[in-house]
Each structure stands twice: as structure tokens, then as C-alpha cells.
C-alpha positions as a printed NumPy array, in Angstrom:
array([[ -6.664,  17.408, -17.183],
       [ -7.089,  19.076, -20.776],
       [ -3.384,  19.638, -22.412],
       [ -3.315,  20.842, -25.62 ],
       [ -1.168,  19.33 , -28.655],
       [  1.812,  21.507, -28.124],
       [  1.838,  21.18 , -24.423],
       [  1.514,  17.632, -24.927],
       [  4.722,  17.579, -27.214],
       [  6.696,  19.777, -24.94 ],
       [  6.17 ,  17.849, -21.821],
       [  6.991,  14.83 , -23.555],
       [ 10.477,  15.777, -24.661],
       [ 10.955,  16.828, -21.17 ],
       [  9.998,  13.716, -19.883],
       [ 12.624,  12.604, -21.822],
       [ 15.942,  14.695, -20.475],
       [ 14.766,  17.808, -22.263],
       [ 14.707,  20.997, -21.192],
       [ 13.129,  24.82 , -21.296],
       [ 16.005,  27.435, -21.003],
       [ 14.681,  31.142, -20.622],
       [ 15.641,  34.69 , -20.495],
       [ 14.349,  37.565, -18.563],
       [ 13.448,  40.712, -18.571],
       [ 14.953,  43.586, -16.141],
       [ 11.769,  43.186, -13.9  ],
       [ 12.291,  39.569, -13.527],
       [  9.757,  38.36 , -15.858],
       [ 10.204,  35.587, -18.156],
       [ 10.776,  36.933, -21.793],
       [ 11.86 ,  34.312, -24.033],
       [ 11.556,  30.462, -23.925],
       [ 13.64 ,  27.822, -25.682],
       [ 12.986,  23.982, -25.43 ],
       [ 15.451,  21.394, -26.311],
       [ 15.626,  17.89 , -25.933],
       [ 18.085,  15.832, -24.694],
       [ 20.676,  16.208, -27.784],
       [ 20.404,  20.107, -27.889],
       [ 17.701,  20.353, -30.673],
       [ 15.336,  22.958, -30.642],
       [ 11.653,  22.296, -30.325],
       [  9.884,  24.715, -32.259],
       [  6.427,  23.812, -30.59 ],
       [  7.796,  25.458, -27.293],
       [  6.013,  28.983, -27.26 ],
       [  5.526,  31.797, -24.768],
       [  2.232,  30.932, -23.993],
       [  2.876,  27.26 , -23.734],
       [  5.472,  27.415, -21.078],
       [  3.222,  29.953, -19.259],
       [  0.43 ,  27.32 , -19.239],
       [  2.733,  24.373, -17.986],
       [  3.927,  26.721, -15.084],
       [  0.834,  27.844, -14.062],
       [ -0.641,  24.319, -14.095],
       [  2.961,  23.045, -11.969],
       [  3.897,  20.413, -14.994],
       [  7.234,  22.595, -15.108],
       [  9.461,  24.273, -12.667],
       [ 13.167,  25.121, -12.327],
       [ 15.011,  24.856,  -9.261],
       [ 17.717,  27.581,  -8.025],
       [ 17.721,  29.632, -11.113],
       [ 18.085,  27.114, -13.254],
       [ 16.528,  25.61 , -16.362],
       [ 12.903,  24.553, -16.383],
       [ 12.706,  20.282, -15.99 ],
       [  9.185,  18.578, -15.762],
       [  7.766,  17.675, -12.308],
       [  5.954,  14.471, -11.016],
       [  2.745,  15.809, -12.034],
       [  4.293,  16.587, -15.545],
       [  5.172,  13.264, -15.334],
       [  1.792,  11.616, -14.614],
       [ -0.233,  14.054, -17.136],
       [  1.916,  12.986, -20.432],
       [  0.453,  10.542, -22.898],
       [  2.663,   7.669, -23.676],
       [  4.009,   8.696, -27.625],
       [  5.912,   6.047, -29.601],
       [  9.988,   7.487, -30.088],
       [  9.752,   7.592, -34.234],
       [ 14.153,   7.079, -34.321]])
């Protein structure tokens, strides 16, 4: 499967205990997308169109309303990146 750079980046700091927190319009559509990873900083990579692509391709999904959390297949499609602490 082709993921870009960016999708690549987001799904890998939700592999890590990230996560995609959104906000919606009043016809239920998704408006506004936020990433952050697991110490509450903001990914700036995280756009609109990149969180559309992960959902339509099932890497992403939330469960009951809540924020967006990778899925298996999110899982299995992210390249192993080195953690530059």
C-alpha cells in the first residue's frame, strides 16, 4: 500500500499512544482535525486531507464518539522510524 510522507508520520505517532481529536460540523461532518501524541503535542503534519485518506483506507477509526486511535491495519502498514529523544 502507497502512504504518503505525512500519512506515514501521523500513523506513526499513533502507533505510539497518539491521537486525532476532531470537531464537526452541524451536519455531522468532520471539520477540523488535531493530532497529538502521547504527551499532548501537536503534530502539525496532521491535515484535513490526511485524516480523510487514513479513514477511507481503515488505518484510523474512533470508537463511540470518541477520538480517532490507529487500527490493526494501521498497525501493519507503518514503517518502523527510529524515536530521535
Amino acid at each position: 500500500m502507497n502512504i504518503s510522507r505525512h500519512e506515514q508520520r501521523v500513523l506513526h505517532v499513533l502507533a505510539q499512544g497518539g491521537l486525532i481529536r476532531f470537531m464537526r460540523n452541524d451536519a455531522g461532518k468532520v471539520t477540523e482535525v488535531d493530532c497529538f501524541n502521547r504527551e499532548g503535542l501537536r503534530l502539525a503534519d496532521c491535515s484535513l486531507r490526511v485524516f480523510e485518506r487514513l479513514r477511507k483506507r481503515r488505518l484510523i477509526r474512533s470508537r463511540s464518539g470518541g477520538p480517532y486511535r490507529i487500527t490493526r491495519e494501521g498497525l501493519l502498514a507503518v514503517r518502523a522510524q527510529l524515536d530521535n529523544r
